[in-house]
gemmi code that builds the backbone of each chain (N, CA, C; Angstrom):
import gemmi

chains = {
    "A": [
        ("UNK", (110.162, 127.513, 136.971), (108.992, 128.130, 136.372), (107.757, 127.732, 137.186)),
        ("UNK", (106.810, 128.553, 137.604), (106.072, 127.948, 138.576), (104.593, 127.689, 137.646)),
        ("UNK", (103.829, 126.708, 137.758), (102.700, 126.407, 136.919), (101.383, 126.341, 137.730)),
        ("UNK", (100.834, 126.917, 137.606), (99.125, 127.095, 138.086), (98.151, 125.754, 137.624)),
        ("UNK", (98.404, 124.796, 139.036), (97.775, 123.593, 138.132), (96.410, 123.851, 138.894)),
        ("UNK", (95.130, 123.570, 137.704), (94.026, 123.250, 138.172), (93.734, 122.447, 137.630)),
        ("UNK", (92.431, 121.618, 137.722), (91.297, 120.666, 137.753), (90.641, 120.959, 136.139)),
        ("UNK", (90.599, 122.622, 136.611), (89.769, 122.943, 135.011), (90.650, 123.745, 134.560)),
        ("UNK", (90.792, 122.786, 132.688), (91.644, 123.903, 131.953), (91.018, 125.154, 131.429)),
        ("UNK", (90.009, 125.074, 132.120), (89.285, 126.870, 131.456), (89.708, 127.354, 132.434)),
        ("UNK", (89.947, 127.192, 134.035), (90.109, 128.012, 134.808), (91.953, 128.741, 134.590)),
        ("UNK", (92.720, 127.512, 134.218), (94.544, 127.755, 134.135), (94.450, 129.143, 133.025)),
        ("UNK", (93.355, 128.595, 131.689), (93.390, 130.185, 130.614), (93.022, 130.944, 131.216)),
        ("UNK", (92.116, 130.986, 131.797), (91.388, 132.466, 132.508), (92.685, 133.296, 133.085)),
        ("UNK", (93.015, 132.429, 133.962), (93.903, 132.983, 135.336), (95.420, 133.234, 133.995)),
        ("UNK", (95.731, 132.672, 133.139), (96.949, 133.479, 132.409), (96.441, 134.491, 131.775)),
        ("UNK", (95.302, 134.885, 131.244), (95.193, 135.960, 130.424), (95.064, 137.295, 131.563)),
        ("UNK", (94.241, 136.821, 132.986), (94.874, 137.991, 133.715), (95.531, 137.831, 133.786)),
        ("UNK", (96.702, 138.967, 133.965), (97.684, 139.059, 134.943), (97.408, 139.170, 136.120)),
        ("UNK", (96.506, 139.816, 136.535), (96.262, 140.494, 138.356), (95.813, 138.762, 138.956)),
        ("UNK", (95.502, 137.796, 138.174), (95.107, 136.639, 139.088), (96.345, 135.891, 139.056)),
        ("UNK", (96.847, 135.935, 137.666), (97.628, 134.503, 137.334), (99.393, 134.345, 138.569)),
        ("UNK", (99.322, 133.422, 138.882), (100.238, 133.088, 139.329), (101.827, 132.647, 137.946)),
        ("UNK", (101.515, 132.417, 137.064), (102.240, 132.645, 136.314), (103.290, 133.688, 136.019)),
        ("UNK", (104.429, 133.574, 135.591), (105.352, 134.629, 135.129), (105.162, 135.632, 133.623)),
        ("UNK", (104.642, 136.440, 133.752), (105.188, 136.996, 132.490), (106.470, 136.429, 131.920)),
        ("UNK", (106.644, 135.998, 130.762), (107.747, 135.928, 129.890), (108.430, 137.118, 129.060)),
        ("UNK", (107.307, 137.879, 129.184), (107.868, 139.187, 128.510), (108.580, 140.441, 129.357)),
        ("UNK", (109.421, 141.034, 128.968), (110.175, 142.034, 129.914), (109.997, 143.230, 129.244)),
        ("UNK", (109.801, 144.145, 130.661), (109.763, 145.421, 130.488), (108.158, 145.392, 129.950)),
        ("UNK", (107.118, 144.711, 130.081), (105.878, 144.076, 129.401), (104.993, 145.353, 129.146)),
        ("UNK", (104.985, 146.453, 129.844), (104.089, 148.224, 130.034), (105.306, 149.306, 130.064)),
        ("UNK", (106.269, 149.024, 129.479), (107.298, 150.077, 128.011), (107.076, 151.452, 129.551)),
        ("UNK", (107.266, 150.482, 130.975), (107.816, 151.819, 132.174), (109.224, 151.751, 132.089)),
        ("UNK", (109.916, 151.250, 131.870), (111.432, 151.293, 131.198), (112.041, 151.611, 130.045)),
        ("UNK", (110.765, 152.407, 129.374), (110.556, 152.711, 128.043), (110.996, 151.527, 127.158)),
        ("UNK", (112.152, 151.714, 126.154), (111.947, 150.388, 124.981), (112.750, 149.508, 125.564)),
        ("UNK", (113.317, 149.188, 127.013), (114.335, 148.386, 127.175), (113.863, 147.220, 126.780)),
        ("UNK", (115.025, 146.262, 126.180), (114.239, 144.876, 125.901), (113.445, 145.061, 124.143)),
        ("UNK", (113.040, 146.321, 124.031), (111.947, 145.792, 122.786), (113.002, 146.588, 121.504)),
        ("UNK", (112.819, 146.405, 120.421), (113.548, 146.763, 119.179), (112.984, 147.014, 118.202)),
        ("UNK", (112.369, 148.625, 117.804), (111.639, 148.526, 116.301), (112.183, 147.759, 115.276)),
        ("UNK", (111.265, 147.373, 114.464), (111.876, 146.393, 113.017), (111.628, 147.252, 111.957)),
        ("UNK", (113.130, 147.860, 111.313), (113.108, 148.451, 110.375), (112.180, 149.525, 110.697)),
        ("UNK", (111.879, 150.182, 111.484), (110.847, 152.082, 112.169), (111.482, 152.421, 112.847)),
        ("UNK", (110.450, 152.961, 113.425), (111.030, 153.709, 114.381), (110.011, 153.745, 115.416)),
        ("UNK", (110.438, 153.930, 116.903), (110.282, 153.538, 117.863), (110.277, 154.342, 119.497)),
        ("UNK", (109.420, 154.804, 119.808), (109.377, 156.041, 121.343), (108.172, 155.440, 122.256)),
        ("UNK", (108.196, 155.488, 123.226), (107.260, 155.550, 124.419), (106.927, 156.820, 125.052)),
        ("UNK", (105.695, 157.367, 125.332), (105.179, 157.894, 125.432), (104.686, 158.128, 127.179)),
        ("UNK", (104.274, 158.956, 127.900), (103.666, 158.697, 128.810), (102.150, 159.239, 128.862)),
        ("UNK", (101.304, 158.590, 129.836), (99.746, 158.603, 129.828), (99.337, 160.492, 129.897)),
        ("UNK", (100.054, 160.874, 130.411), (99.651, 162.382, 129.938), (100.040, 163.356, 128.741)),
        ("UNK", (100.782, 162.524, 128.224), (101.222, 163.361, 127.142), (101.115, 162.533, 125.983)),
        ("UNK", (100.044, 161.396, 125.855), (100.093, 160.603, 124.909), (98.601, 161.466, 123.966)),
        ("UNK", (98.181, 159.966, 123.028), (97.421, 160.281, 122.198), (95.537, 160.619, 122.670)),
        ("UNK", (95.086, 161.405, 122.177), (93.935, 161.472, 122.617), (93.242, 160.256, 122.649)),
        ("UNK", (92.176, 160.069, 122.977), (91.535, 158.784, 122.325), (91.831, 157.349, 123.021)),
        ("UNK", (92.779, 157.566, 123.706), (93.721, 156.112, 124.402), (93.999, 156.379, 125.708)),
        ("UNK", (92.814, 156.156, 126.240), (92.813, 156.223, 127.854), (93.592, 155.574, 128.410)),
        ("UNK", (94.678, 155.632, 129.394), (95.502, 154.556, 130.094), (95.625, 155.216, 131.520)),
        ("UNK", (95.908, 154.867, 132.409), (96.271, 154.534, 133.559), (97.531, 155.898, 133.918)),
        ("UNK", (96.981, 156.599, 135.463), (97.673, 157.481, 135.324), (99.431, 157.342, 135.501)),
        ("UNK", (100.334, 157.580, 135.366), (101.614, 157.181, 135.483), (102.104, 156.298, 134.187)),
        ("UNK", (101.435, 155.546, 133.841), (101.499, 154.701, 132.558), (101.960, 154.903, 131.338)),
        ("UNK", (102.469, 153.565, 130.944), (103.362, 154.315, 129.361), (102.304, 153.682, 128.481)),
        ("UNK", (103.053, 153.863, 126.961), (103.046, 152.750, 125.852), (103.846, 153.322, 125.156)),
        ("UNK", (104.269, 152.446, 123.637), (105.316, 152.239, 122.772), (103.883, 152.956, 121.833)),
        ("UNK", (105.276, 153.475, 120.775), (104.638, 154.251, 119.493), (105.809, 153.636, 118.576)),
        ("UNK", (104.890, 153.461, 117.649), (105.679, 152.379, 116.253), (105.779, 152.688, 114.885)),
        ("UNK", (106.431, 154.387, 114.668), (106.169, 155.029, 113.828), (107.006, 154.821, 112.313)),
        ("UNK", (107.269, 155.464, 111.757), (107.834, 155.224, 110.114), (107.632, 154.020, 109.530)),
        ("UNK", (106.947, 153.883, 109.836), (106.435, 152.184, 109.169), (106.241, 152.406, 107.703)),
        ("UNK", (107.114, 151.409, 106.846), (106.946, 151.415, 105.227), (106.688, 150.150, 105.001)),
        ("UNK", (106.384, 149.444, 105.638), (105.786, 148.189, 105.351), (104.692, 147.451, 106.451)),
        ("UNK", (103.486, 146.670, 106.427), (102.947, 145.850, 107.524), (103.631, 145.331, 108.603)),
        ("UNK", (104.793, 144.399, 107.820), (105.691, 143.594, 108.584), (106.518, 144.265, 109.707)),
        ("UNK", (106.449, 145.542, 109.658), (107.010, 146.353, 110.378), (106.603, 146.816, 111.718)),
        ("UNK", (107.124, 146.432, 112.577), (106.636, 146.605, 114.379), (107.990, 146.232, 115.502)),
        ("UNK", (106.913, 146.049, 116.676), (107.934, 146.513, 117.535), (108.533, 144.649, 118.183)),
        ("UNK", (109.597, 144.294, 118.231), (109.719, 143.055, 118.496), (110.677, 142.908, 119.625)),
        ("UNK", (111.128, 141.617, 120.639), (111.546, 141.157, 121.672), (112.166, 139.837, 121.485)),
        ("UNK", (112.852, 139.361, 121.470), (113.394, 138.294, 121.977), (113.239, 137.516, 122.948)),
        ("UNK", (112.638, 136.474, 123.115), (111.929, 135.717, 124.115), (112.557, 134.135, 124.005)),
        ("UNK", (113.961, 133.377, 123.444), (114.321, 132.507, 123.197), (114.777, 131.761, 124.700)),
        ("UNK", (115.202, 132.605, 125.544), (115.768, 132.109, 127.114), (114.989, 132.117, 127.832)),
        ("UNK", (113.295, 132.173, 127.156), (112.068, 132.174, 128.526), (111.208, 131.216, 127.806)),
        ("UNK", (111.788, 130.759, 127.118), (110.370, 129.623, 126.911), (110.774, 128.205, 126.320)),
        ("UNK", (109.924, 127.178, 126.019), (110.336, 125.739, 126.424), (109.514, 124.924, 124.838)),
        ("UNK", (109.939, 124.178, 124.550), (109.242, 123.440, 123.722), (107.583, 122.579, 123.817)),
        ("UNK", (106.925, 122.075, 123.962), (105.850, 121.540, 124.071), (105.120, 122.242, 125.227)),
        ("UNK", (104.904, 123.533, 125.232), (104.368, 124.134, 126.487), (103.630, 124.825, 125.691)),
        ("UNK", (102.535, 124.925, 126.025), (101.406, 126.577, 125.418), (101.738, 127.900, 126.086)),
        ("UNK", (101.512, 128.806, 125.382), (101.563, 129.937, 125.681), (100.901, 130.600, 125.271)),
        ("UNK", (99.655, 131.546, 126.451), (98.997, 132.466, 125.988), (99.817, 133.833, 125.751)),
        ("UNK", (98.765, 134.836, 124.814), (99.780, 136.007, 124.770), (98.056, 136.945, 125.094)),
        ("UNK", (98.263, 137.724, 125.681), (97.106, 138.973, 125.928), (97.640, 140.677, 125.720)),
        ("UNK", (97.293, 141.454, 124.603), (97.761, 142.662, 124.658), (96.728, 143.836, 124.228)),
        ("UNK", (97.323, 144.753, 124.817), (96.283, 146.002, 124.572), (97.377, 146.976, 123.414)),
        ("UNK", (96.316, 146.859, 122.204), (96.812, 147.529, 121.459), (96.261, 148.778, 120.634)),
        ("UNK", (96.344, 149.666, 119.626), (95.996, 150.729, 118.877), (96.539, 150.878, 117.752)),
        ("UNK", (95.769, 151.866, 117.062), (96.497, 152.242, 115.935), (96.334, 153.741, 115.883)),
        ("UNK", (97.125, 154.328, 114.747), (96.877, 156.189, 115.319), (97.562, 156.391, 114.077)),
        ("UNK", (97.123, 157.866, 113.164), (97.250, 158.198, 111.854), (96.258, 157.813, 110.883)),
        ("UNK", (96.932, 158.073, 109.816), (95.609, 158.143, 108.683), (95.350, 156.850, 108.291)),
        ("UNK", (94.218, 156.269, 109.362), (94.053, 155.076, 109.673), (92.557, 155.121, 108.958)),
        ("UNK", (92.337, 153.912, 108.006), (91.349, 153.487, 107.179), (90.504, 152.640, 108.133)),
        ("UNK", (89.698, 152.661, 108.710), (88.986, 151.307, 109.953), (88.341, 150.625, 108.697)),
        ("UNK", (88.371, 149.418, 109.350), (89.113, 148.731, 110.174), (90.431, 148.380, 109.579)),
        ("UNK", (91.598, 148.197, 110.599), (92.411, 147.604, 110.080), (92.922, 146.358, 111.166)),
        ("UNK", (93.937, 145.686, 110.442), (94.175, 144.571, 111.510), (95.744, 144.768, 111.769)),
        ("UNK", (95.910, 144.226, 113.560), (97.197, 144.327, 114.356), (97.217, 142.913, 114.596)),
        ("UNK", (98.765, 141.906, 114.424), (98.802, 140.632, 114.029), (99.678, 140.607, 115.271)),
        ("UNK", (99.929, 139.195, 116.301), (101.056, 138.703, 116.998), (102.134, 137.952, 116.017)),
        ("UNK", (103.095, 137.815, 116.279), (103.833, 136.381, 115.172), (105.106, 136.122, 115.580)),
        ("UNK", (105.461, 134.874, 115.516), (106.681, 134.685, 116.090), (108.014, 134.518, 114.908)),
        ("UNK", (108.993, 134.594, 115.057), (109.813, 134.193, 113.797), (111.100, 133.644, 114.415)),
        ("UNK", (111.027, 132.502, 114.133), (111.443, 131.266, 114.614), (112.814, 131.056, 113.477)),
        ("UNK", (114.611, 131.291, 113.963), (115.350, 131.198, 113.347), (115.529, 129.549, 113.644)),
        ("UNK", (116.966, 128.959, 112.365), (117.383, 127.995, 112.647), (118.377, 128.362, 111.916)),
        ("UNK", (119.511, 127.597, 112.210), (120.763, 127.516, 111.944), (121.354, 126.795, 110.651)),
        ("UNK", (120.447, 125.996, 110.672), (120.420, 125.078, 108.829), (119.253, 125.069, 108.556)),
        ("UNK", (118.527, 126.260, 108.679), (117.743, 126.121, 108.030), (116.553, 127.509, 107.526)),
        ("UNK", (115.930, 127.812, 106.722), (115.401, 128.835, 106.585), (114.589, 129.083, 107.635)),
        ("UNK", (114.528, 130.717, 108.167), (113.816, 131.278, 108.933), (112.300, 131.152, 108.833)),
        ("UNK", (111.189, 130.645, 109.781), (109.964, 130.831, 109.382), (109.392, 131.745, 110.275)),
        ("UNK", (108.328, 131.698, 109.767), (107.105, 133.012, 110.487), (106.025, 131.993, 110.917)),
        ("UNK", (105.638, 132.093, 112.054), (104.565, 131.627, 112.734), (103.163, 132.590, 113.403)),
        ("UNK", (102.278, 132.457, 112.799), (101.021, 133.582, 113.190), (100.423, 132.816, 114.755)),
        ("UNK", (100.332, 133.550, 115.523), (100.343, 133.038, 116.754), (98.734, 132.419, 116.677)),
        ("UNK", (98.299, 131.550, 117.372), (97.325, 131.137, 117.027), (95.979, 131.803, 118.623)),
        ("UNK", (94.531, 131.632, 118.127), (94.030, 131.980, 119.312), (92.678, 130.597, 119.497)),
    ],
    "B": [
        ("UNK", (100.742, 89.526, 124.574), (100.390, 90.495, 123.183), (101.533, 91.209, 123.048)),
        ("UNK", (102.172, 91.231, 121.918), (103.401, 91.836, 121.410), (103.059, 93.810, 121.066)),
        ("UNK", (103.709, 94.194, 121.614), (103.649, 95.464, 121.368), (104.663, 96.324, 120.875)),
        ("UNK", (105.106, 95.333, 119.997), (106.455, 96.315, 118.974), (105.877, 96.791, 118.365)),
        ("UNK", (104.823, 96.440, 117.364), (104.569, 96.762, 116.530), (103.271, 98.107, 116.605)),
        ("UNK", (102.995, 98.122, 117.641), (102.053, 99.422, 118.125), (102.917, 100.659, 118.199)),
        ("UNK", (103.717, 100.093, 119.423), (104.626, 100.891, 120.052), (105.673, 101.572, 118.528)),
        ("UNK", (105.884, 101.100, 118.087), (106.826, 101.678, 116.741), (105.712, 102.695, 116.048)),
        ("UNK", (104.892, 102.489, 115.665), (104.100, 103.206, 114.465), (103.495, 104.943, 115.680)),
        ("UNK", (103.414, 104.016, 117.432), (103.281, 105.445, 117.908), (104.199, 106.469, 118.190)),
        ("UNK", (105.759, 106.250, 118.113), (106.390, 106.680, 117.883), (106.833, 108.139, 116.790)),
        ("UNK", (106.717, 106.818, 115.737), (106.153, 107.813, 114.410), (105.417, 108.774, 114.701)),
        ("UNK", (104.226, 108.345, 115.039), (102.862, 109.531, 115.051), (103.190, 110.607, 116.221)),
        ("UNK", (104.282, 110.344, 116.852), (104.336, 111.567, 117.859), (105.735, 112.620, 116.585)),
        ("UNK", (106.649, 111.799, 116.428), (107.510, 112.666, 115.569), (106.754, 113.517, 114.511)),
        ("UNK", (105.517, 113.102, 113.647), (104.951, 113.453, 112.938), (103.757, 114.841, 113.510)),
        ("UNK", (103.326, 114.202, 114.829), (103.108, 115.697, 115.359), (103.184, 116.606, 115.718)),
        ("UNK", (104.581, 116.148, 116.327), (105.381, 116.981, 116.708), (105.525, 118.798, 115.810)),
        ("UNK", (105.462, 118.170, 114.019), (106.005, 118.735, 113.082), (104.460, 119.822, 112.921)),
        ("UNK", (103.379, 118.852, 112.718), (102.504, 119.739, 112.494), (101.874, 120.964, 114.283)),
        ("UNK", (101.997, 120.227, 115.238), (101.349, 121.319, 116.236), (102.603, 122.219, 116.609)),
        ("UNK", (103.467, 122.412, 115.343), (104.107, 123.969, 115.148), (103.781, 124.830, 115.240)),
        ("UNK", (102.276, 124.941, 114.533), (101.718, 126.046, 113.522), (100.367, 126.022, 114.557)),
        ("UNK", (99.319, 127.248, 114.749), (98.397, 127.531, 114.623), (97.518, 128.480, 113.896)),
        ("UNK", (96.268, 128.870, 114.406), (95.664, 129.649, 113.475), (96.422, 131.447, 113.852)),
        ("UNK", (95.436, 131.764, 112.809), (95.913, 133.456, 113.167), (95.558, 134.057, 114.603)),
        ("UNK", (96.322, 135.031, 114.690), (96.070, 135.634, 116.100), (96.248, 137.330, 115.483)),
        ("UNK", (95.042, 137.901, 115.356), (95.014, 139.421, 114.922), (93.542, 139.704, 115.718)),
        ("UNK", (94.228, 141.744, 116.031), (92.736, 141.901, 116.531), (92.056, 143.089, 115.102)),
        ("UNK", (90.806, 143.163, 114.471), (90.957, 144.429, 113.919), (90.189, 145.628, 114.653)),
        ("UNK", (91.128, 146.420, 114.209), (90.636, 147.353, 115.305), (89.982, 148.623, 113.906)),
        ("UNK", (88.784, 149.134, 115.038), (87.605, 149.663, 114.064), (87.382, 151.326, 114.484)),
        ("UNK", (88.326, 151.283, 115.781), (87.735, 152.688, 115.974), (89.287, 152.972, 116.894)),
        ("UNK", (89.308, 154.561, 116.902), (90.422, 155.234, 118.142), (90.040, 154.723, 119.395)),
        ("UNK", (91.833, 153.843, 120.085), (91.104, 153.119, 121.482), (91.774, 151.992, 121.458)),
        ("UNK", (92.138, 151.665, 122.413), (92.899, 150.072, 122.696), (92.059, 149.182, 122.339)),
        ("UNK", (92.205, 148.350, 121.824), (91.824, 146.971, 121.709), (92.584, 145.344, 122.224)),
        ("UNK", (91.906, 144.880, 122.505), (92.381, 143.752, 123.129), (93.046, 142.145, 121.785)),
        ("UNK", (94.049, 141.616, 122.030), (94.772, 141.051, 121.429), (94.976, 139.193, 121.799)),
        ("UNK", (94.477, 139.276, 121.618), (94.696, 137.532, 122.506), (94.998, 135.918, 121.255)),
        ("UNK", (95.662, 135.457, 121.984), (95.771, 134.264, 121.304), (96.887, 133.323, 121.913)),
        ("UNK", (97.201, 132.131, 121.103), (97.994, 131.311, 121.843), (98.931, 130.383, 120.703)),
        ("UNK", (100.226, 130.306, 121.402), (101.413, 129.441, 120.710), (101.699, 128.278, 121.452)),
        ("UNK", (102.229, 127.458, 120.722), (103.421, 126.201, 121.406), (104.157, 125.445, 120.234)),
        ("UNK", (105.651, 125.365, 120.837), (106.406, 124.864, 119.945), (107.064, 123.350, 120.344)),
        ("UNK", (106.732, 122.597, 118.503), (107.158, 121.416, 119.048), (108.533, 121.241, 118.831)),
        ("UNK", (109.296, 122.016, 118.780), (110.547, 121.675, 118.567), (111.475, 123.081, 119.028)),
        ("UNK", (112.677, 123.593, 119.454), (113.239, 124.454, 120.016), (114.038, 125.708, 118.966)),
        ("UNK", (113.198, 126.403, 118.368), (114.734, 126.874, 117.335), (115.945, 127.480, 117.851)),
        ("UNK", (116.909, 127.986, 117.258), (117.637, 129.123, 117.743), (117.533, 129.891, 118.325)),
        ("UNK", (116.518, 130.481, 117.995), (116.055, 131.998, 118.307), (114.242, 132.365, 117.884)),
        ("UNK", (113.980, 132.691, 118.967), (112.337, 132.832, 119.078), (112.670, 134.527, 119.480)),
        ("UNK", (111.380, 135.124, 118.221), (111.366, 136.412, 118.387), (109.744, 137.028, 118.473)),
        ("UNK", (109.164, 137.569, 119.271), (108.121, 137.832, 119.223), (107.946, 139.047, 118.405)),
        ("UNK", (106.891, 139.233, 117.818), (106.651, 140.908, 117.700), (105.452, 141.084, 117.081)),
        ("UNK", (104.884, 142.015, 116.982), (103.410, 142.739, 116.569), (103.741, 143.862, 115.291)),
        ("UNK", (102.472, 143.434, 114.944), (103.082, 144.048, 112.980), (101.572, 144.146, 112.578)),
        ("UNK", (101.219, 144.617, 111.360), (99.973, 144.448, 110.686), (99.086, 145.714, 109.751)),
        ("UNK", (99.108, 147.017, 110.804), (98.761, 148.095, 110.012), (99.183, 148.469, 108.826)),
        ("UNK", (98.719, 149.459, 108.054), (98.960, 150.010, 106.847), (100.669, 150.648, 106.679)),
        ("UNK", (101.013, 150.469, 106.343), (102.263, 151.503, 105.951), (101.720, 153.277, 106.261)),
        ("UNK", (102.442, 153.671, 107.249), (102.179, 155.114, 107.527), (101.421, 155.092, 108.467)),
        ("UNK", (100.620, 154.232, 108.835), (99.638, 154.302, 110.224), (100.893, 153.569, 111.336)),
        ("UNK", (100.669, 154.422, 113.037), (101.651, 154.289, 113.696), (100.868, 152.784, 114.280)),
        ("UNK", (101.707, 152.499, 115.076), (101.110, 151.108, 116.215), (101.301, 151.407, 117.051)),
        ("UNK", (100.217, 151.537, 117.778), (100.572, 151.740, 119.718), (100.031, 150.694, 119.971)),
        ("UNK", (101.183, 150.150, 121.538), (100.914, 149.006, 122.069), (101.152, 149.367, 123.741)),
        ("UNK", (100.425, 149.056, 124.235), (100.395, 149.343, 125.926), (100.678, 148.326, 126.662)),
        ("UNK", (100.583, 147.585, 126.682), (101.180, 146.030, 127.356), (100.975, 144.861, 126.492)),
        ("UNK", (101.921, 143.622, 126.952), (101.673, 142.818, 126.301), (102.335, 141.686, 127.167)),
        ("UNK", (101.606, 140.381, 127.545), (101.907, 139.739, 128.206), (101.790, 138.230, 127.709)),
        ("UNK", (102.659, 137.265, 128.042), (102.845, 135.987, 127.587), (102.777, 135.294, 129.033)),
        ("UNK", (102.120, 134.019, 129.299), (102.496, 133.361, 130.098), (102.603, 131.747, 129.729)),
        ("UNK", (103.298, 130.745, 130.381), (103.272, 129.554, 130.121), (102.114, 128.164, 130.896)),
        ("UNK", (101.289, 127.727, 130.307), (100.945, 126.662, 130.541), (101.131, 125.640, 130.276)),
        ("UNK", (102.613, 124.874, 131.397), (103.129, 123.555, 130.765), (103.186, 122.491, 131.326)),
        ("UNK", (103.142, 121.313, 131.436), (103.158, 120.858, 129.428), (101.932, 121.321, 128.741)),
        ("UNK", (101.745, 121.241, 127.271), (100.838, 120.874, 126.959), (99.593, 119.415, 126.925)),
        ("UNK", (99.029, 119.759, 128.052), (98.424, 118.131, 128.378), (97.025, 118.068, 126.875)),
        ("UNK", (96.837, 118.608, 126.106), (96.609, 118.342, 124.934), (97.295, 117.314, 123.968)),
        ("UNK", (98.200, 117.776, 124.006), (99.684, 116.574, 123.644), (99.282, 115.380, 123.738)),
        ("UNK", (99.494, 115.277, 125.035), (99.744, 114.043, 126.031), (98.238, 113.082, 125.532)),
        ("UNK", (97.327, 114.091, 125.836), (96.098, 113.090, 125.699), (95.890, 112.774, 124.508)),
        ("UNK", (96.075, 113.386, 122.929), (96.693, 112.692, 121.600), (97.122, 111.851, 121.543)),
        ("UNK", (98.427, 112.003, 122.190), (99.459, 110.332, 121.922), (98.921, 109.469, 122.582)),
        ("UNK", (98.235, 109.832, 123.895), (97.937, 108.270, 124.032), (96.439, 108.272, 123.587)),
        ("UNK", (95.466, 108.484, 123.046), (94.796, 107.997, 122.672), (95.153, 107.057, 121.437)),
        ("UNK", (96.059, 107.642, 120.667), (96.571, 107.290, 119.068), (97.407, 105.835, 120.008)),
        ("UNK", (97.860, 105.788, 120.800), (98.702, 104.569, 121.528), (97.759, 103.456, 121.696)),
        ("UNK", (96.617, 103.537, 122.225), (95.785, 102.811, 122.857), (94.903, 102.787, 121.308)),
        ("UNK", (94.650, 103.012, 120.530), (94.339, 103.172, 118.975), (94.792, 101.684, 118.649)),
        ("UNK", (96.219, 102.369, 118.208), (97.246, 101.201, 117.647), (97.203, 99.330, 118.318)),
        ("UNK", (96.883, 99.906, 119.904), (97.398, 98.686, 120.855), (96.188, 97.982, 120.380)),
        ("UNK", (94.428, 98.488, 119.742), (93.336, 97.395, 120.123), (93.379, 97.169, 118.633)),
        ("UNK", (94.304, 97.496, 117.508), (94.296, 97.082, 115.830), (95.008, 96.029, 116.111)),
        ("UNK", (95.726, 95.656, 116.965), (96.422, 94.314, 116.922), (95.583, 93.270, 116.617)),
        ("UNK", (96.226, 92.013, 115.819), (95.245, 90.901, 115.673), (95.219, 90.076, 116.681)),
    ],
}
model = gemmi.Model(1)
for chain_id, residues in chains.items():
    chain = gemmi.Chain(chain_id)
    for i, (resn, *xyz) in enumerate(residues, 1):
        res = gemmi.Residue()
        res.name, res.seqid = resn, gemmi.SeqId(i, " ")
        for name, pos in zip(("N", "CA", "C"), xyz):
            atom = gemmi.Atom()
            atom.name, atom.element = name, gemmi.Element(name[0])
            atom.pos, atom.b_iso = gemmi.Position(*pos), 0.0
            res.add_atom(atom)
        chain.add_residue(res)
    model.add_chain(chain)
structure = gemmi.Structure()
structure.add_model(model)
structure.setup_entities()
């Protein structure tokens, strides 16, 4: 795993929340849904990628460019999730940076949450709200 | 100067933090208008589960979620950690009588 050591820990956050600087690895795969959902799994919805010309008005992106659409949703808890257990380490931080939306008969404001859900084997499943 | 008795209780205090710098605060963006919004925040785990699952959730029931990228990277160790325990070490070592 290669680590971006500096002097200043404002400079190591900076440089992970870009990507275009950070020497860091993405942990996430397939991270801009150009492989459409490989890797990602609606929870309980339903689930399509889209491309930048044929997407939603309103959501400028990058020409060639995808994103994920996270539709039939009957509950909050409901989104698009990944498995990330073989890329990451215990006592290590991890930033997360994402560009997100919402689309439909959308009340503003509303809120879009990160969260991790952390199984165990003896023991009940928890939910962790990612922190910032 | 005997340092069992430091050295034991810092022990403790690392198992014990271990438990709490599980958890942090929330990480949500709200979004107010049609248009990407930006998402940021940060995790670390003190202990390894089974299975670590990421995912993004939050809107209304019936409103869709679009998400355009999303990126994680690692900054490790946590030298936050590090500089805890030993302050709490060097704590313990000057309570000695």
């Amino acid at each position: 795993m290669l680590i971006n050591l500096s002097s200043s820990g404002q400079t190591v956050s900076q440089n992970m929340i870009d990507s275009s600087n950070s020497n860091a690895p993405n942990i996430i795969l397939n991270h801009d849904f150009s492989r459409g959902l490989y890797s990602w799994h609606p929870n309980c919805c339903d689930g399509f990628v889209l491309s930048a010309d044929s997407g939603h008005s309103g959501f400028s992106t990058k020409p060639g460019s995808s994103y994920a659409v996270v539709s039939n949703r009957k509950e909050c808890w409901q989104g698009l999730e990944q498995d990330i257990t073989s890329r990451i380490s215990p006592c290590s931080t991890y930033s997360i940076s994402a560009r997100v939306g919402v689309s439909g008969l959308v009340q503003y404001p509303t809120d879009v949450l990160a969260t991790l859900k952390l199984e165990y084997q003896n023991s009940a499943t928890s939910y962790l709200p990612v922190g910032k | 100067m005997d340092f069992g008795t430091p050295f034991i209780v810092f022990l403790i205090l690392i198992k014990e933090l271990k438990y709490v710098n599980n958890s942090c605060c929330h990480c949500r963006t709200s979004v107010s208008k049609e248009g990407w919004e930006k998402l940021e925040g940060t995790f670390s785990l003190a202990t390894m589960p089974d299975r670590v699952v990421f995912y993004l959730e939050g809107p209304a029931p019936g409103v869709d979620l679009l998400i355009e990228s999303v990126i994680i990277t690692c900054s490790c160790p946590s030298e936050c950690n590090v500089i805890i325990h030993l302050n709490l070490f060097l704590l313990n070592l000057t309570s000695v009588p």
